[in-house]
C-alpha positions in Angstrom: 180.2 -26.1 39.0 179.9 -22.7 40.7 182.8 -21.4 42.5 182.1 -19.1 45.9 184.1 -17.0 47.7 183.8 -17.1 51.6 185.4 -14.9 53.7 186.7 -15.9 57.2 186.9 -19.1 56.0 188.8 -20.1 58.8 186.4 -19.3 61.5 183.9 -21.2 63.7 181.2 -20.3 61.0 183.0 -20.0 58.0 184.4 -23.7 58.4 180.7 -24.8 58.6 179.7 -22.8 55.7 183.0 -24.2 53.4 181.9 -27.7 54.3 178.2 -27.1 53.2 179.5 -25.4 50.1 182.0 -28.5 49.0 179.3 -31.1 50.5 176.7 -29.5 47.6 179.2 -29.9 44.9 180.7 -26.1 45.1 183.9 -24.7 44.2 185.4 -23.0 47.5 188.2 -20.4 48.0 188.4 -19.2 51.1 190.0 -15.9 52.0 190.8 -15.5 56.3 193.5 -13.5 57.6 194.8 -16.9 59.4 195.6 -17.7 55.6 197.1 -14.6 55.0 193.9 -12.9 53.8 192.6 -9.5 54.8 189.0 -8.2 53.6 189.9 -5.1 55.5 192.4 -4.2 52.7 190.7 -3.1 49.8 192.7 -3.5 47.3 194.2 -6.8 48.3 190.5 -7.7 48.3 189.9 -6.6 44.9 192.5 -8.5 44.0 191.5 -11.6 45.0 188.2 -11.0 43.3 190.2 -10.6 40.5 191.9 -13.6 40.7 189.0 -15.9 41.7 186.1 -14.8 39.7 183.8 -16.3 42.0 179.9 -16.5 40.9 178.9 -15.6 44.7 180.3 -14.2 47.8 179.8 -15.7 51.2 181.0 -13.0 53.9 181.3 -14.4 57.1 184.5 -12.5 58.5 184.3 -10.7 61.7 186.9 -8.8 64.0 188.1 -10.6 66.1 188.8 -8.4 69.6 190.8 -9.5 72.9 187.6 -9.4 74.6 185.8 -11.7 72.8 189.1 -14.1 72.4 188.2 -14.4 76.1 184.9 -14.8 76.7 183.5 -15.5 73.3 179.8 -16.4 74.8 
């Protein structure tokens, strides 16, 4: 079984793309920063690398800003 690696895992895309992943027989960890993850930092990126050893990365994080909080369309 492989094991991925998506980021922003908690968003409106990254849920969809997690589901596809573990529907297909995939080993998911997700890093978001709603999970206390932050692919903005680095190292504590690196880390988690480190730690997962995943055989692919799915990148689906974004920035979230105030404006799009409040008209995301």
């Amino acid at each position: 079984m492989s094991r991925v690696l998506v980021t922003g895992s908690a968003g409106f895309l990254g849920r969809a793309v997690v589901r596809a992943l573990e529907v297909d027989g995939r080993e998911v960890v997700g890093i978001d920063t709603a999970t206390g993850g932050d692919v903005t930092d680095q190292r504590a990126f690196n880390e988690a690398l480190a730690r997962c050893r995943p055989h692919a990365v799915v990148h689906v994080a974004a920035v979230l800003t105030p404006a799009c909080a409040g008209d995301p369309v």
